[in-house]
Every structure is written in C-alpha cells, then in structure tokens.
N, CA, C and O atoms as a Tripos MOL2 file, in Angstrom:
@<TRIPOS>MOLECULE
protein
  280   279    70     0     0
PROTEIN
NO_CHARGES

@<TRIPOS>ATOM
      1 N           1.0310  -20.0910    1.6220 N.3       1 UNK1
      2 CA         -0.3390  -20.2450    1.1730 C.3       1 UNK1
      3 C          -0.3730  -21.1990   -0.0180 C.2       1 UNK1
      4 O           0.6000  -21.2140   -0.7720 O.2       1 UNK1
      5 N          -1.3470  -21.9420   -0.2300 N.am      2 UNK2
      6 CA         -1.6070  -23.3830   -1.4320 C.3       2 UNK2
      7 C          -2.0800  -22.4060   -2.5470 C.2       2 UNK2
      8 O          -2.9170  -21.5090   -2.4450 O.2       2 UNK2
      9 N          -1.1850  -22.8690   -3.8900 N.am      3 UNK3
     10 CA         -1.7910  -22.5200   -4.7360 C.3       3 UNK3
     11 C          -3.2130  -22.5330   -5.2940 C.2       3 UNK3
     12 O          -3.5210  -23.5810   -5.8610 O.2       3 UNK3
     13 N          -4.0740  -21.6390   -5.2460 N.am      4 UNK4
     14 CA         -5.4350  -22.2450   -5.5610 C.3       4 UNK4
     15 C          -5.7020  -21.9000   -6.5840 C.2       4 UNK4
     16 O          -6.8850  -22.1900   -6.7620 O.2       4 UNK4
     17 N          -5.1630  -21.2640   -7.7080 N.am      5 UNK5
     18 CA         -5.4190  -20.6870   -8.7330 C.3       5 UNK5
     19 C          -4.5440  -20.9450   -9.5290 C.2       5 UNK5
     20 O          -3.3870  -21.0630   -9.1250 O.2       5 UNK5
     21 N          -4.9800  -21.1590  -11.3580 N.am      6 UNK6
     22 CA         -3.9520  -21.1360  -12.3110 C.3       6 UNK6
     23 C          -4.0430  -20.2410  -13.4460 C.2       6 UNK6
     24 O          -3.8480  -20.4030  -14.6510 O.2       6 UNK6
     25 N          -4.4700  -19.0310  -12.5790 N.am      7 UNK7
     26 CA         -4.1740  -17.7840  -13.5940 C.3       7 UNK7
     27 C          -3.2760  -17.3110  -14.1030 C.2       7 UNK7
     28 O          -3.5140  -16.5790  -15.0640 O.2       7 UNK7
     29 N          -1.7650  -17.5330  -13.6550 N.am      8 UNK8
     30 CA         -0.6070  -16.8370  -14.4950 C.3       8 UNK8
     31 C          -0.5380  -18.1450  -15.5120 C.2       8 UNK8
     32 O           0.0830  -17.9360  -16.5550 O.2       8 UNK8
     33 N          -0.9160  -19.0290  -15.3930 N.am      9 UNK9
     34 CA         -0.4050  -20.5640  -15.8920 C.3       9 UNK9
     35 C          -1.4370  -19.7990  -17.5540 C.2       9 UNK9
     36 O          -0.8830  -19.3900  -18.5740 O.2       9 UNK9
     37 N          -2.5880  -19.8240  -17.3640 N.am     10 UNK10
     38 CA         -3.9190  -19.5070  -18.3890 C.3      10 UNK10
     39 C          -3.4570  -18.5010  -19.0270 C.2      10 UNK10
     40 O          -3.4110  -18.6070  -20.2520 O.2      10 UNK10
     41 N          -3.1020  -17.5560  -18.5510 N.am     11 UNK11
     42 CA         -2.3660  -16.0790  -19.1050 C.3      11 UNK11
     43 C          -1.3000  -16.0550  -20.2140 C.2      11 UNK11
     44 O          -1.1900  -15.3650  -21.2270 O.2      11 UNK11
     45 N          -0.4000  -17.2410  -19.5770 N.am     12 UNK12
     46 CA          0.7160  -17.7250  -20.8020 C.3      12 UNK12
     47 C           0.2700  -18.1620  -22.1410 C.2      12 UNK12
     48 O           0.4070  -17.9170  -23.3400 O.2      12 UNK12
     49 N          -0.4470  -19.0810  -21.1480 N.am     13 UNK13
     50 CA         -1.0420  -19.9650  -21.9490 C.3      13 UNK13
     51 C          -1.6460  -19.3070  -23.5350 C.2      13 UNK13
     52 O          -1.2810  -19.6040  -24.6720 O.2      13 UNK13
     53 N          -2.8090  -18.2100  -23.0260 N.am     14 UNK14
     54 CA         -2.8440  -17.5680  -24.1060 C.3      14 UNK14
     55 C          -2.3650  -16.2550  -24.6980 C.2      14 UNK14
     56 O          -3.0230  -15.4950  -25.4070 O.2      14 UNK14
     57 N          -1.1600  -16.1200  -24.3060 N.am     15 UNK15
     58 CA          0.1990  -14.8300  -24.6620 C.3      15 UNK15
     59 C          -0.5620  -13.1670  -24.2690 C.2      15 UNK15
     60 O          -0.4830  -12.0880  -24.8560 O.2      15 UNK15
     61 N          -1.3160  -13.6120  -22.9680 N.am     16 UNK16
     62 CA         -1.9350  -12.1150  -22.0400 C.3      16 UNK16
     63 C          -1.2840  -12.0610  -21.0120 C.2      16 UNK16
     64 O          -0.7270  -12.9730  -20.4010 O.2      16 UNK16
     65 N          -1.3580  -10.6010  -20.7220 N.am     17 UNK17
     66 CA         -0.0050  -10.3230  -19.2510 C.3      17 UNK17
     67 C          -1.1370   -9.9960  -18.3500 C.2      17 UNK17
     68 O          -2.1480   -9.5810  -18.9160 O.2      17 UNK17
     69 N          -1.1610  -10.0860  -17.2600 N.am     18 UNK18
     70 CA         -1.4430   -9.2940  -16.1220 C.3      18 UNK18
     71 C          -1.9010   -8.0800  -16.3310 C.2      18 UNK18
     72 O          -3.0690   -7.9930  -15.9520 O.2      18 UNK18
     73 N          -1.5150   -7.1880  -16.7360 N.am     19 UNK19
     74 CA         -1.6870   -5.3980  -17.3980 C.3      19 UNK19
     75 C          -2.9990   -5.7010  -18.5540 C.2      19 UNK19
     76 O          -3.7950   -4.7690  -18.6600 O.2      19 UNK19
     77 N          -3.2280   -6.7830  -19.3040 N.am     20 UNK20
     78 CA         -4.3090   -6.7000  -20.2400 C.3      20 UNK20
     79 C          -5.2500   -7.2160  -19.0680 C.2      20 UNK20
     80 O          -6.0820   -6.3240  -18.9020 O.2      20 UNK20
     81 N          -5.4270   -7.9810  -18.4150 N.am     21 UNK21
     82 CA         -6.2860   -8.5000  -17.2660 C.3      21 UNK21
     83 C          -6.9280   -7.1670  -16.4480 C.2      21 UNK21
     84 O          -8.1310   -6.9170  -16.5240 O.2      21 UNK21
     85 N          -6.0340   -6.3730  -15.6900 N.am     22 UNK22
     86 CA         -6.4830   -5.8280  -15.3860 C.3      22 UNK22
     87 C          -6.9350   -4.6570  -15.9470 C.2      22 UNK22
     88 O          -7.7590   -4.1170  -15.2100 O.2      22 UNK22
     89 N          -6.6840   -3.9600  -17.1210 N.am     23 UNK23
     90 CA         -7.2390   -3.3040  -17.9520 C.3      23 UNK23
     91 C          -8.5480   -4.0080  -18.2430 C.2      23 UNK23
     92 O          -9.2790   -3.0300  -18.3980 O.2      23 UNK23
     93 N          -9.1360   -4.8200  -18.3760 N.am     24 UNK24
     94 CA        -10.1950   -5.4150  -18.9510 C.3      24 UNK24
     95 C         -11.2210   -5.2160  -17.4350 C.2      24 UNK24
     96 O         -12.2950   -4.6150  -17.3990 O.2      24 UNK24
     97 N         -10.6990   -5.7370  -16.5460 N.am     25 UNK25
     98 CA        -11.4410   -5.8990  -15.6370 C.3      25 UNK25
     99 C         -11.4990   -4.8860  -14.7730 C.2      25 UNK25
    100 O         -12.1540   -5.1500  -13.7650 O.2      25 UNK25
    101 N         -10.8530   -3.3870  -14.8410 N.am     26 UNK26
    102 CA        -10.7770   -1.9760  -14.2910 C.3      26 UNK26
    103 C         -10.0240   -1.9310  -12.8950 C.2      26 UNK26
    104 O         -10.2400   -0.9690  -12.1580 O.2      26 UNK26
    105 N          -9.2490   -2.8170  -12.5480 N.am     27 UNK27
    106 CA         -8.7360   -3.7770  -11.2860 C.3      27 UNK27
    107 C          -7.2510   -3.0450  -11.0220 C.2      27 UNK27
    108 O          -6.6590   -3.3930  -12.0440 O.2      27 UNK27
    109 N          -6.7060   -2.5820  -10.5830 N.am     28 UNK28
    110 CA         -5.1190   -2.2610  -10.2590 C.3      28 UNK28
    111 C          -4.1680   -3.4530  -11.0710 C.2      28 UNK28
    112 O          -4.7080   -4.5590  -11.0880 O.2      28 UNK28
    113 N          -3.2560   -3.3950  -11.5270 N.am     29 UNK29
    114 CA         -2.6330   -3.8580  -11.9870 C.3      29 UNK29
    115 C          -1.6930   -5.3010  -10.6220 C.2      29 UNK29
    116 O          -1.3920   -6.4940  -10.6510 O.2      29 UNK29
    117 N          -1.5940   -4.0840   -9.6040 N.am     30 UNK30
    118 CA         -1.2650   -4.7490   -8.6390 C.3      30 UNK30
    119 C          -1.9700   -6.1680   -7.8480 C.2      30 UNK30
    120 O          -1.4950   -7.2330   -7.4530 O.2      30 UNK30
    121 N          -2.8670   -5.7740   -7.8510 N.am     31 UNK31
    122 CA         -4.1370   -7.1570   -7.2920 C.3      31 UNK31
    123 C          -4.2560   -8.4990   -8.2370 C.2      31 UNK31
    124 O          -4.5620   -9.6690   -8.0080 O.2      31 UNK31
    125 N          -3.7810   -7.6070   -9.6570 N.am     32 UNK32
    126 CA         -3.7130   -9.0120  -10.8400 C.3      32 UNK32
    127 C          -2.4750   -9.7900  -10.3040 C.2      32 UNK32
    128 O          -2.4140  -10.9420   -9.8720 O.2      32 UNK32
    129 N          -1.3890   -8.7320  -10.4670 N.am     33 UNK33
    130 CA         -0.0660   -9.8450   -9.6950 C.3      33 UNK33
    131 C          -0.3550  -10.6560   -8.3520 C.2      33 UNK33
    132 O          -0.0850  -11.8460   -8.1930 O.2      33 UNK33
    133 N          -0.8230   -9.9960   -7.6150 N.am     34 UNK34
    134 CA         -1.4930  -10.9160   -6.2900 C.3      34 UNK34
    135 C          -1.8060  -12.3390   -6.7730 C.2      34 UNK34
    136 O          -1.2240  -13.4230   -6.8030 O.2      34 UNK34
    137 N          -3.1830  -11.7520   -7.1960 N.am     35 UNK35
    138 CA         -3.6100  -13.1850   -8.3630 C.3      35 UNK35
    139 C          -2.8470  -14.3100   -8.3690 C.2      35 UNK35
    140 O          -2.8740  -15.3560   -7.7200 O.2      35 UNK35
    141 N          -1.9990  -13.7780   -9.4380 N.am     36 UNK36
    142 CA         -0.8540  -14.3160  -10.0840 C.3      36 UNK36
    143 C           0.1680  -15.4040   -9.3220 C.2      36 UNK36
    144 O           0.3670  -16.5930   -9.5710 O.2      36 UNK36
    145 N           0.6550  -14.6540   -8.4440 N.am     37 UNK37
    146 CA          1.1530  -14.8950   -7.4030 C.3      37 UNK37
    147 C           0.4920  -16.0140   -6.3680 C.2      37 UNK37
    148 O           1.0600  -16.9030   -5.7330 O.2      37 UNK37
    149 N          -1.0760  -15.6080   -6.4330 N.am     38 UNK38
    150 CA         -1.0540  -16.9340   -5.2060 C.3      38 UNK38
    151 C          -1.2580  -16.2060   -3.6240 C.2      38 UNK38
    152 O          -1.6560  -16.7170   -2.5770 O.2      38 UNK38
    153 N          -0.8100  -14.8080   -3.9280 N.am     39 UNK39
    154 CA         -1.2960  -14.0750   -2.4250 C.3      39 UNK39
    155 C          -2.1820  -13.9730   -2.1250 C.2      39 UNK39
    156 O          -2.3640  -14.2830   -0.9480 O.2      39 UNK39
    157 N          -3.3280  -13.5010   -2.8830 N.am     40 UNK40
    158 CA         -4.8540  -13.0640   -2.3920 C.3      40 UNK40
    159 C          -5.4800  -14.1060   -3.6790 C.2      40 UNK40
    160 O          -4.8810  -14.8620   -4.4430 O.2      40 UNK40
    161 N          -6.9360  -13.7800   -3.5440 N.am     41 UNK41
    162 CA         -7.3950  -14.7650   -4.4370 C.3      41 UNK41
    163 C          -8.5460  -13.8460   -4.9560 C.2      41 UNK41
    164 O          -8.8520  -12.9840   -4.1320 O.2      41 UNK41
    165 N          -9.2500  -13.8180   -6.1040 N.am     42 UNK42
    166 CA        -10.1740  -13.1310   -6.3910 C.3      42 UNK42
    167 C         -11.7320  -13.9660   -6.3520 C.2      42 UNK42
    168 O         -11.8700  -15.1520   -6.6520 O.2      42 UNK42
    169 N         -12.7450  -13.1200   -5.9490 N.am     43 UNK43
    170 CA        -13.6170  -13.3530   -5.6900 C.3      43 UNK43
    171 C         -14.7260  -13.8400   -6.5240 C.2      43 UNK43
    172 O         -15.2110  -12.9450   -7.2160 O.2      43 UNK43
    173 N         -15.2580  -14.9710   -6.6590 N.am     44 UNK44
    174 CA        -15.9630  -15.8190   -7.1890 C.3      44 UNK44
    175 C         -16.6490  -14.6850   -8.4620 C.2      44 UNK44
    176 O         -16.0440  -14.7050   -9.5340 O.2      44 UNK44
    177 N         -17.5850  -13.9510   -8.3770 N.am     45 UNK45
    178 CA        -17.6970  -13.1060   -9.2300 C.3      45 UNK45
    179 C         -16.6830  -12.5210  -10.3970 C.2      45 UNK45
    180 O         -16.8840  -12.4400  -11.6080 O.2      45 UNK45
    181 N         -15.6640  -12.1850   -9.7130 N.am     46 UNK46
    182 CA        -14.4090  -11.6050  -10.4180 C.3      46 UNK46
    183 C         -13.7210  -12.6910  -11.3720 C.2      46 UNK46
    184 O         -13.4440  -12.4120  -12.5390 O.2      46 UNK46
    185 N         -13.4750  -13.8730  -10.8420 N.am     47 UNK47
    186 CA        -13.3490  -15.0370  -11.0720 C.3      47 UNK47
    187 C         -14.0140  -15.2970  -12.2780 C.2      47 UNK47
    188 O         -13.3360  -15.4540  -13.2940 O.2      47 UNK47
    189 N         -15.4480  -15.3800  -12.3330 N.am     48 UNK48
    190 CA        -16.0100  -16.0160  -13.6560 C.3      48 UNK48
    191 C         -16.2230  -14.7200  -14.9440 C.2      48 UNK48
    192 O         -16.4690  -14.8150  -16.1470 O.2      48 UNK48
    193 N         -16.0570  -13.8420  -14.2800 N.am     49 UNK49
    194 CA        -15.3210  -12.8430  -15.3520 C.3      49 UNK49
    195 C         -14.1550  -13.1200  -15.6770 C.2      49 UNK49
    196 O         -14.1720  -13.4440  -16.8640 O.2      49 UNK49
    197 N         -13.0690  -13.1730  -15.2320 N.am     50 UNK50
    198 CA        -12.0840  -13.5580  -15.9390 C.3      50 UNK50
    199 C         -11.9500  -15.5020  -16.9670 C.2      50 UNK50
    200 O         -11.2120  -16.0660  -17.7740 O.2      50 UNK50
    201 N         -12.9480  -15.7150  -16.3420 N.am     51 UNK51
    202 CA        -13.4120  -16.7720  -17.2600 C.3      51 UNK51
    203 C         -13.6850  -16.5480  -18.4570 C.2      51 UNK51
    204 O         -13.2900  -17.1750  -19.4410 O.2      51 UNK51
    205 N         -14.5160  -15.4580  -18.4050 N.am     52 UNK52
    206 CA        -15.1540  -15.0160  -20.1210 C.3      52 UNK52
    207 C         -14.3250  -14.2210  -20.8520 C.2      52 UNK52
    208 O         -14.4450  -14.0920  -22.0700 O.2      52 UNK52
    209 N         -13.4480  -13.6530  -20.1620 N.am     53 UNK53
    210 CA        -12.3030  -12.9780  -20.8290 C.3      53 UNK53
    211 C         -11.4980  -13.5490  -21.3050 C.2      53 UNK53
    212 O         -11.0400  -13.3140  -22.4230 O.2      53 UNK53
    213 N         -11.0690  -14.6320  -20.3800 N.am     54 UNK54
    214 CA        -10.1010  -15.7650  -21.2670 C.3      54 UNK54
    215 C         -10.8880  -16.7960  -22.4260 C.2      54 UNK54
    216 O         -10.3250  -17.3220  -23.3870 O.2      54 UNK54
    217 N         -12.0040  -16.8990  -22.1430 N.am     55 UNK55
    218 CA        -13.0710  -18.3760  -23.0870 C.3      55 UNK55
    219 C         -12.2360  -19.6940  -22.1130 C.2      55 UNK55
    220 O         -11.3920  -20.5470  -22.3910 O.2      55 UNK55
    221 N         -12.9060  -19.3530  -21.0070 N.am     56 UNK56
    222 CA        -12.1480  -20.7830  -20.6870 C.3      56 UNK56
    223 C         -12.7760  -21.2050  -19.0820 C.2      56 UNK56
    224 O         -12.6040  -20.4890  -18.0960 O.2      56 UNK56
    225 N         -13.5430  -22.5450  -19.0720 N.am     57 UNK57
    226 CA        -14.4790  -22.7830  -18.2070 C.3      57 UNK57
    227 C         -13.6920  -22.5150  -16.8450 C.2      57 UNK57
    228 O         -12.4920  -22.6740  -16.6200 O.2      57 UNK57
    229 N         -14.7090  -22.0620  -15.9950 N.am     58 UNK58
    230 CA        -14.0880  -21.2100  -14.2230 C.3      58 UNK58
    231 C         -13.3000  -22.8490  -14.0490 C.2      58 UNK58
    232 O         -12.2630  -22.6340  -13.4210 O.2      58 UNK58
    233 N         -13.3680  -23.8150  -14.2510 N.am     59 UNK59
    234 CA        -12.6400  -24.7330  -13.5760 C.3      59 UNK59
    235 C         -11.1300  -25.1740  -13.8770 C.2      59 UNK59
    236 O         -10.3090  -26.0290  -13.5460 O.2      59 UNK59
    237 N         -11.2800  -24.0260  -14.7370 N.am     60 UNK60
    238 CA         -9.5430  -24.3150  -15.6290 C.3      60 UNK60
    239 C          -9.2320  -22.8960  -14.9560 C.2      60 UNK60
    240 O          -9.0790  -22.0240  -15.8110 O.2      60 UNK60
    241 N          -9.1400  -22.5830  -14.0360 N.am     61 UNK61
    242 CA         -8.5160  -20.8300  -13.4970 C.3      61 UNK61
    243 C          -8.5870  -21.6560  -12.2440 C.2      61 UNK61
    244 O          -9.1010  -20.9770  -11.3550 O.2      61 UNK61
    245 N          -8.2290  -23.0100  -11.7840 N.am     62 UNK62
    246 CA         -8.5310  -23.2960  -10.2530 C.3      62 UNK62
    247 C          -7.7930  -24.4290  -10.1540 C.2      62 UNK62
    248 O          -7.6380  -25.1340  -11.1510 O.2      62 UNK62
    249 N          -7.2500  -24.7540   -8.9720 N.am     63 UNK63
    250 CA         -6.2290  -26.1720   -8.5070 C.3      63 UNK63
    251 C          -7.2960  -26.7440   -8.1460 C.2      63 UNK63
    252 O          -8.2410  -26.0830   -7.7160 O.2      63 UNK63
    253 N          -7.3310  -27.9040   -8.2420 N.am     64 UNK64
    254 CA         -8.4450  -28.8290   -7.5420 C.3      64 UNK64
    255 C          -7.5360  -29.0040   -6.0670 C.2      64 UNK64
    256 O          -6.3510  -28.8090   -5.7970 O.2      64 UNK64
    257 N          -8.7480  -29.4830   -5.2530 N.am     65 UNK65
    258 CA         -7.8710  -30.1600   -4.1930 C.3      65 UNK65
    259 C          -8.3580  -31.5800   -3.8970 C.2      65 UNK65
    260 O          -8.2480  -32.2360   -2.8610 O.2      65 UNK65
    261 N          -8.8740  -31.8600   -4.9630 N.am     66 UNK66
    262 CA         -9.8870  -33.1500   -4.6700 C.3      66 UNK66
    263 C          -8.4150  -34.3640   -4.7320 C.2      66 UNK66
    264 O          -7.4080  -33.9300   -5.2920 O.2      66 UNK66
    265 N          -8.3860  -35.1470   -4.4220 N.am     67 UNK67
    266 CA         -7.4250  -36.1610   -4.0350 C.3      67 UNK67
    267 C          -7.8970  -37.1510   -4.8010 C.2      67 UNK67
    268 O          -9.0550  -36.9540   -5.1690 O.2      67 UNK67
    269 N          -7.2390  -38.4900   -5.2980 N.am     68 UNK68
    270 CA         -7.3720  -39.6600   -5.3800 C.3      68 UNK68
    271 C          -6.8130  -40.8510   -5.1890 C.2      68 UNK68
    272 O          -5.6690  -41.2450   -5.4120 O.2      68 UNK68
    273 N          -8.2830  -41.6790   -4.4990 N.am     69 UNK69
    274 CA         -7.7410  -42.9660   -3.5200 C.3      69 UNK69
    275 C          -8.0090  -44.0040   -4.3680 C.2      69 UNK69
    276 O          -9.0590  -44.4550   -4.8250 O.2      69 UNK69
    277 N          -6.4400  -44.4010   -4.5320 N.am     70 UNK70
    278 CA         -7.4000  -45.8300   -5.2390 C.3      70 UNK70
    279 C          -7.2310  -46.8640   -4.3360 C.2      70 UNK70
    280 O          -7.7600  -47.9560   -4.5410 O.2      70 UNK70
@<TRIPOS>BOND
     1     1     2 1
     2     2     3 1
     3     3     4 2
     4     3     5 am
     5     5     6 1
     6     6     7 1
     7     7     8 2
     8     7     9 am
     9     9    10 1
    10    10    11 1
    11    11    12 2
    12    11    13 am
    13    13    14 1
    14    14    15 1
    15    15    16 2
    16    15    17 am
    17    17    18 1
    18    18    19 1
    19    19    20 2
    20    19    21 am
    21    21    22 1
    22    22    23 1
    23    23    24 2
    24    23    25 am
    25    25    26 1
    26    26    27 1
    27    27    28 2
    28    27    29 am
    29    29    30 1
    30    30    31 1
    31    31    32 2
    32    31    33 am
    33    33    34 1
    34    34    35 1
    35    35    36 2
    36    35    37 am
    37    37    38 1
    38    38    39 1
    39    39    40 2
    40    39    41 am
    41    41    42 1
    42    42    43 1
    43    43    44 2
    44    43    45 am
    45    45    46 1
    46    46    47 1
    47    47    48 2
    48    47    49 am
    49    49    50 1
    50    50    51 1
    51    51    52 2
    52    51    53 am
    53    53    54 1
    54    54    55 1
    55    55    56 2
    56    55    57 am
    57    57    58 1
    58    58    59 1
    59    59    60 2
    60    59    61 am
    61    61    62 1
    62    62    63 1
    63    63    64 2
    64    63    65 am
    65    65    66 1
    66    66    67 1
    67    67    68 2
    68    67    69 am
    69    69    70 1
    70    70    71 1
    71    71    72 2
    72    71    73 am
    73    73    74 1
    74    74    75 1
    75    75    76 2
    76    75    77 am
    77    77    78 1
    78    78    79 1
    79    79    80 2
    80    79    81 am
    81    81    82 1
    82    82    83 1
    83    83    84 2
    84    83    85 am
    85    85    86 1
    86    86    87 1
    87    87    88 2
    88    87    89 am
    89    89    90 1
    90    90    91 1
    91    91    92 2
    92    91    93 am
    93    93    94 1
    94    94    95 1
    95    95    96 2
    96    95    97 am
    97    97    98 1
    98    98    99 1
    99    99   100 2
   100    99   101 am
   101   101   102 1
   102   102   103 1
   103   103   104 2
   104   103   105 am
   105   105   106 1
   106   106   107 1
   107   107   108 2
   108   107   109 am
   109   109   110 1
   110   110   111 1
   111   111   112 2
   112   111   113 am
   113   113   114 1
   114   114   115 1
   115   115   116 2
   116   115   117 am
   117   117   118 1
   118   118   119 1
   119   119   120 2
   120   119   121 am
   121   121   122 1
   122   122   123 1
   123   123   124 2
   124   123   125 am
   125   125   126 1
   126   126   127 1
   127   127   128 2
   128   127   129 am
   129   129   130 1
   130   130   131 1
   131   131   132 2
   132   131   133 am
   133   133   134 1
   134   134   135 1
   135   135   136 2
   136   135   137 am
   137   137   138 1
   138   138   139 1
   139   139   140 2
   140   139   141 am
   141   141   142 1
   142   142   143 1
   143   143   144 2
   144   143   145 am
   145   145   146 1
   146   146   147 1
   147   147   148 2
   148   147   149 am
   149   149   150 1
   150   150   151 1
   151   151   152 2
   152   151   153 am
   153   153   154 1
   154   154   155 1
   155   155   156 2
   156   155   157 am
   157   157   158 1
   158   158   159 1
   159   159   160 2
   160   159   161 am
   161   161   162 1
   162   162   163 1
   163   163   164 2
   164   163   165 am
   165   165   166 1
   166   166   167 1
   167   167   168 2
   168   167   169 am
   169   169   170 1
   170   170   171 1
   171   171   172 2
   172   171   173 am
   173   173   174 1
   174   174   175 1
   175   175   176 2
   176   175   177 am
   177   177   178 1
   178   178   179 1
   179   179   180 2
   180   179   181 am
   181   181   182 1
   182   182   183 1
   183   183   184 2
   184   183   185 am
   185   185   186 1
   186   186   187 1
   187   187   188 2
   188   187   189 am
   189   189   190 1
   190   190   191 1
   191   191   192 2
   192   191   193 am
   193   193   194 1
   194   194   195 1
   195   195   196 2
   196   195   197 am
   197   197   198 1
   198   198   199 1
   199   199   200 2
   200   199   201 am
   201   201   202 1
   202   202   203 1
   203   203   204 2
   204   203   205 am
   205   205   206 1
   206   206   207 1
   207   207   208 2
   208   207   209 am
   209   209   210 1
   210   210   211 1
   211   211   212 2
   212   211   213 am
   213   213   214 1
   214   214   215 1
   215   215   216 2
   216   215   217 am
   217   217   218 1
   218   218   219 1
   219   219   220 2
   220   219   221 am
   221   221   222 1
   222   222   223 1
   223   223   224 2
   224   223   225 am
   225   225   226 1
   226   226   227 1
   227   227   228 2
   228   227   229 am
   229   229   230 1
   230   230   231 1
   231   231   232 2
   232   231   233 am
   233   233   234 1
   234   234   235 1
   235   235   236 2
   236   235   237 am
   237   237   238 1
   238   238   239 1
   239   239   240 2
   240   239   241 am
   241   241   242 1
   242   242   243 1
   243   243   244 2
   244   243   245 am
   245   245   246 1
   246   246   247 1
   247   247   248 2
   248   247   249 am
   249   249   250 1
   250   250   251 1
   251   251   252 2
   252   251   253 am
   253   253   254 1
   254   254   255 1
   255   255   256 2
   256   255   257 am
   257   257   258 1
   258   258   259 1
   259   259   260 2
   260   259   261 am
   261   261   262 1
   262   262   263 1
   263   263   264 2
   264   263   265 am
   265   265   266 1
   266   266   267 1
   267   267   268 2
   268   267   269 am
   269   269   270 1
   270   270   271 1
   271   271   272 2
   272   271   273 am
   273   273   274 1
   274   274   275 1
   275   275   276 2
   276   275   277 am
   277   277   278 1
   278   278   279 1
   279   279   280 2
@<TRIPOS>SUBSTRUCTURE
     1 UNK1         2 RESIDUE 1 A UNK
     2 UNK2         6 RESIDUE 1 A UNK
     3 UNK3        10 RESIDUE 1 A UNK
     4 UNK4        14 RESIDUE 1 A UNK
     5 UNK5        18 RESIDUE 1 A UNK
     6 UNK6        22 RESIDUE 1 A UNK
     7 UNK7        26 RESIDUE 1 A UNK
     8 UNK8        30 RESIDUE 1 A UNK
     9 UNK9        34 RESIDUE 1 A UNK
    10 UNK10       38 RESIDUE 1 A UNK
    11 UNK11       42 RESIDUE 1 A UNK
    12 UNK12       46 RESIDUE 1 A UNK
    13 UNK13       50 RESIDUE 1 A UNK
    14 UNK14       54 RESIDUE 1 A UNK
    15 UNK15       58 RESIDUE 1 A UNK
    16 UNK16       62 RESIDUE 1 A UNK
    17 UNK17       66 RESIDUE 1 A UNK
    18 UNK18       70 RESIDUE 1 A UNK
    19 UNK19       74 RESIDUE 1 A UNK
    20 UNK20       78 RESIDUE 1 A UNK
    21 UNK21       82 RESIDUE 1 A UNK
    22 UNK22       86 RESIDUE 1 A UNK
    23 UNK23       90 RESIDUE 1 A UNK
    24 UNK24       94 RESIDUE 1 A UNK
    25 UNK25       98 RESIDUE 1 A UNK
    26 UNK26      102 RESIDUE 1 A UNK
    27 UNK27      106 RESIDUE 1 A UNK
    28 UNK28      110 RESIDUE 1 A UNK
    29 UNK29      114 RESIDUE 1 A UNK
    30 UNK30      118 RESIDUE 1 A UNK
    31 UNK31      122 RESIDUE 1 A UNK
    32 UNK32      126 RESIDUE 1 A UNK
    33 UNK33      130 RESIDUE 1 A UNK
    34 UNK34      134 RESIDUE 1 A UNK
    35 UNK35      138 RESIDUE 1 A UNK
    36 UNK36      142 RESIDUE 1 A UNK
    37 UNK37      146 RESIDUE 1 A UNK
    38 UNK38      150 RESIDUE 1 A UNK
    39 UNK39      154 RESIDUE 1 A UNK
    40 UNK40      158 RESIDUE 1 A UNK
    41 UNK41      162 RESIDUE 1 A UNK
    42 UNK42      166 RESIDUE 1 A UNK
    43 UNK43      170 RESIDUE 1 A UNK
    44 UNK44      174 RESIDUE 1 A UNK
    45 UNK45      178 RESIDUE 1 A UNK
    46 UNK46      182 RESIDUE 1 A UNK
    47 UNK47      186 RESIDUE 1 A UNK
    48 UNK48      190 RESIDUE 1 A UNK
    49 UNK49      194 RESIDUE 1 A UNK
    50 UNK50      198 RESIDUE 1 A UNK
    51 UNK51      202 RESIDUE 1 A UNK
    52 UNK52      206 RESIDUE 1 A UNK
    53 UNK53      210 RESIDUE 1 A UNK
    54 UNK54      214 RESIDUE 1 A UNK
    55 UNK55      218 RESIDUE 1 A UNK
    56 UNK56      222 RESIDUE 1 A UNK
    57 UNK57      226 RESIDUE 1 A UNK
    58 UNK58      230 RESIDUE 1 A UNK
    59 UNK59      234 RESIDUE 1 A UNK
    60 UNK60      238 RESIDUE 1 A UNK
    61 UNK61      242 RESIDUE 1 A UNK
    62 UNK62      246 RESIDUE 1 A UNK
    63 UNK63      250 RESIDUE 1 A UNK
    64 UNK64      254 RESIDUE 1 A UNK
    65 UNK65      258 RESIDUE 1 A UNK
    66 UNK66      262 RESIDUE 1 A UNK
    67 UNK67      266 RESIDUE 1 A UNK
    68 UNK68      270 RESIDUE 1 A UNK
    69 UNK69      274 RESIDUE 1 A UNK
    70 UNK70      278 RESIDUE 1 A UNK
C-alpha cells in the first residue's frame, strides 16, 4: 500500500508518540499504529482533528501525489 500519510514523520517531529494521539483522540492505541504504519488510513474528519492537535495544516499529515512535468 502507498504511503499516504505523514503522521509518524509529524509525531517525531514534535516529540509525541502514538499513545498521546490516541489518548487525545479516545481511539485504540492500535489504529494509531495502523496510522503510523501506512495500513489503514484515518478518516477525513479524524484527520483534521489530528491537525489541531498537532497545530499543523491537514496538508502537512498527507503525501501528495501530485507529480511534476516539466
């Protein structure tokens, strides 16, 4: 599966684990590693919550797939 997400990347980034994520967001701990991982993906809603939890616009928690042709 394509990475579509850069939530463990954001997480480092600002020295939060997985376990504070899902504590915040009432979520299994397990589904955050999913996340994390790249297995499942969380749902647009869920998503821009964890936006506001981190302070950090929904487009920085996401791989683009946009390409460029020059």
């Amino acid at each position: 599966m394509a990475n579509l997400n850069r939530l463990k990347v954001v997480l480092v980034e600002q020295n939060r684990t997985g376990k504070w994520l899902s504590e915040q967001l009432g979520k299994f701990t397990a589904t955050v590693s999913k996340w994390c991982q790249n297995a499942i993906q969380p749902d647009l809603q869920t998503l821009d919550k964890i936006s506001r939890l981190l302070d950090v616009d929904i487009k920085d928690l996401l791989v683009s797939n946009k390409t460029t042709n020059n």
